[in-house]
N, C-alpha and C positions, 0 to 999 in steps of 0.2 A: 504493500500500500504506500502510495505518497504522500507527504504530508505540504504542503506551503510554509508553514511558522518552522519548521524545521526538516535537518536532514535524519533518517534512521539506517544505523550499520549493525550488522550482529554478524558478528566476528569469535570465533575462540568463547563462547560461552557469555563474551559481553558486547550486551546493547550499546552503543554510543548516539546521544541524543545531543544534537548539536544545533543551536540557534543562529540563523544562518541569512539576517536582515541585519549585515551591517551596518547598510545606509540608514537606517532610526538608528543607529544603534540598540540594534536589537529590541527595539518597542515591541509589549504583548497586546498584538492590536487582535478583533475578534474571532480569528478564524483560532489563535493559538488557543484561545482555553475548551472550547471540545476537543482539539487535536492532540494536547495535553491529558487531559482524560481520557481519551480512545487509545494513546500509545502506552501507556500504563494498563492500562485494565487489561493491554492485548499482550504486554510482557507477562504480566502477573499467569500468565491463563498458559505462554510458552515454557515447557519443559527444556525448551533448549539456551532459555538466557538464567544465569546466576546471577548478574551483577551489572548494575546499569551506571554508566559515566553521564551527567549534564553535562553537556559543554555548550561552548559559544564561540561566534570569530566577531573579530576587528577587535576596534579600541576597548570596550563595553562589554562586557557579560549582557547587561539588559538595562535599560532606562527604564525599564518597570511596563506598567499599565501605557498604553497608546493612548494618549489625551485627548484625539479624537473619538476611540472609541469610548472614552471613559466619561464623555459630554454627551454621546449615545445614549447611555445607561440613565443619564439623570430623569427623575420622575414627571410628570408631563403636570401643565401649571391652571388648567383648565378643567379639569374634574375633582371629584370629591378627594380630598387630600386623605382619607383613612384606604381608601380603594389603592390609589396613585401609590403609600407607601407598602402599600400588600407588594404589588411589581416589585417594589424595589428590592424588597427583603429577600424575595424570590430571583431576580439577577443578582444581589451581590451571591446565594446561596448554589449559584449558577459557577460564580464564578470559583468560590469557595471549593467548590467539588474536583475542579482541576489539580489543585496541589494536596487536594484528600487521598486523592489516588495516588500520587509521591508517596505518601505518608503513609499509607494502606500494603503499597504496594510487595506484594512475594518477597522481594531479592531488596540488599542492599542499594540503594543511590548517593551515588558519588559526585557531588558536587567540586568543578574544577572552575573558578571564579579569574577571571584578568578584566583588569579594569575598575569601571564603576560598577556598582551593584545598585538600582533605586527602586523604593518604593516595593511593590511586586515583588520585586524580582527577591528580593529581603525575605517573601511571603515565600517564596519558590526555593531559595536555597534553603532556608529554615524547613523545610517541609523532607529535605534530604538528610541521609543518617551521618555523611560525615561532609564538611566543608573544606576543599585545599584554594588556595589562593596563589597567586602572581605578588611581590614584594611590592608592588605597588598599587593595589588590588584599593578600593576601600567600599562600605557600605555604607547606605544611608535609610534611616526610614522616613523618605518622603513626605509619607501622607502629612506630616503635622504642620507642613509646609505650606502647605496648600488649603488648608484651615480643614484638614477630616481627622480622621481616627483610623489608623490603619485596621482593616476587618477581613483579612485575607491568612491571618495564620501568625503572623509575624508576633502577636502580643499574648497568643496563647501558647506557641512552641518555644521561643527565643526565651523567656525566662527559667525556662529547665536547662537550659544552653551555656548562658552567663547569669555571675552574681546580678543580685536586684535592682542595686542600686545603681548600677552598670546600667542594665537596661531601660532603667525609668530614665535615669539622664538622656536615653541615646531617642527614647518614644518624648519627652517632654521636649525636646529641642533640633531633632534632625540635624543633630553633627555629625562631620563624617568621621565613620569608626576604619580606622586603617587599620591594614593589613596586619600590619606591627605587632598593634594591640590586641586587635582581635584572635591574634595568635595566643598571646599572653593569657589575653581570658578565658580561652577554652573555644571558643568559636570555629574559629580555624584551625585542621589539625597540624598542616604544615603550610610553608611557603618555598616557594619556589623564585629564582630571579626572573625569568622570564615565562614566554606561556609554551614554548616548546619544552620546556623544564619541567612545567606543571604538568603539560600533559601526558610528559612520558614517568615522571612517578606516577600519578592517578593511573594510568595506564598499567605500571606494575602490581601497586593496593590491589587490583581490580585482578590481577591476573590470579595473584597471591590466594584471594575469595574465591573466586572461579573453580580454583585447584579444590574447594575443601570439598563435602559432603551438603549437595544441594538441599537436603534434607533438614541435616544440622545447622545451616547456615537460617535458612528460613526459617527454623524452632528461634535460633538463637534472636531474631529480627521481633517476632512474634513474642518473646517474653520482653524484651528490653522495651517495645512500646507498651507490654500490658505493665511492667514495672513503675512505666513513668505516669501513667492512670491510675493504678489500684494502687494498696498499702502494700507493706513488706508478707506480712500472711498472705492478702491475697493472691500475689506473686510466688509464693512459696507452694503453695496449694494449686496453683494452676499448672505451675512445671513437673509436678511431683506427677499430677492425669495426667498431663502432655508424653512426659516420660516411658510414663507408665503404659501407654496407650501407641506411642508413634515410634520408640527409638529401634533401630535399624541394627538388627545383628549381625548383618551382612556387611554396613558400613564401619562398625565400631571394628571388627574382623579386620577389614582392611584397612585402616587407620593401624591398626596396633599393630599388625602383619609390617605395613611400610615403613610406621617406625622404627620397628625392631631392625630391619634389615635396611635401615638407612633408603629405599628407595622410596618413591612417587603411590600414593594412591592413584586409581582409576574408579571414581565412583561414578556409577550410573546415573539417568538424569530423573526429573521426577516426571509420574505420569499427566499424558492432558489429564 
């Protein structure tokens, strides 16, 4: 399938999802958030991808939300205003659902950031399980800019991310958080000097994942966001039936077979 808001490669076990409208610098104008949801829900569903890369070309990761489409969206000024915001609740929940399926999705995503990251786009990396950056990389949360509330993910995920107070300053004021820092606070897992640097570690992480037990790897996905929702028993209690119910004795086999004898597992993929 082709997409328009981006390019799709599945190569060696991993997907590489690549935003590919330099010229906005990469603005999410409307065609990307069904297309964003439809390339997710379609990985998630493929037994043959483990591990998905976000990536971007040119200057910009993403300038966020396309300010044309996002003037689209606004409520219509001529009808009953309780109706009028019913719509809206229901497009931003539209939009919402694009980086749910990030979030949701089977296999790890790998966020490789160069450039600016705005608005959205903050929504979109945050919705990814680990962030690498370009040393000159930075983020911003937008929306506070522009007199709104960011309502796209950014103010519900990003505080499990960095300390609090980190992130109230960075949602009360839309500074930009660099690279640097964002490293420092946990955001970012590494940096890289350039983006042919970033891409080819992201590229290795990614290879790294690929290698393990498609299996384990999604359990391991599948507790760490039920950890960051429910308490510590809950967590406890979920993995203990997951365990009990899913673990693969044919994979732990081969794991402990390859490490004994120093070579490579060969695990199988999971079924449609």
């Amino acid at each position: 399938m082709n997409y328009t808001s981006f390019t799709l490669d599945i190569t060696d076990h991993i997907a590489t999802i690549t935003l590919n409208n330099p010229e906005k610098a990469n603005a999410l104008a409307e065609d990307f958030w069904t297309e964003c949801r439809e390339v997710f829900e379609r990985i998630t569903e493929d037994p043959d991808v483990r591990v998905v890369i976000m990536a971007s070309t040119g200057r910009h990761f993403t300038s966020g939300i396309d300010l044309m489409y996002l003037q689209s969206l606004l409520p219509q000024q001529d009808v009953d205003p309780a109706r009028a915001m019913d719509v809206m609740r229901r497009k931003i929940k539209f939009l919402q659902a694009a980086f749910e399926a990030i979030d949701k999705c089977r296999v790890p995503v790998l966020a490789a950031v160069q450039g600016g990251c705005f608005g959205a786009g903050v929504d979109l990396v945050s919705a990814c399980d680990i962030r690498y950056a370009c040393q000159d990389s930075f983020f911003i949360i937008q929306e506070i800019n522009i007199g709104m509330v960011a309502d796209l993910g950014t103010l519900q995920r990003m505080p499990g991310q960095i300390p609090d107070g980190l992130m109230r300053e960075l949602a009360y004021t839309g500074r930009k958080y660099p690279a640097d820092e964002a490293m420092a606070t946990g955001y970012v897992t590494h940096l890289s000097p350039d983006h042919a640097g970033l891409m080819s570690h992201v590229r290795a992480i990614a290879t790294r994942i690929a290698a393990q037990s498609p299996l384990a790897i999604s359990g391991s996905k599948e507790m760490i966001n039920h950890a960051r929702d429910h308490s510590l028993a809950d967590g406890l209690d979920y993995i203990a039936s997951w365990n009990a119910g899913m673990l693969s004795l044919p994979d732990v086999m081969k794991g402990a077979t390859a490490a004994l004898s120093k070579s490579k597992a060969q695990f199988d993929d999971l079924l449609e």
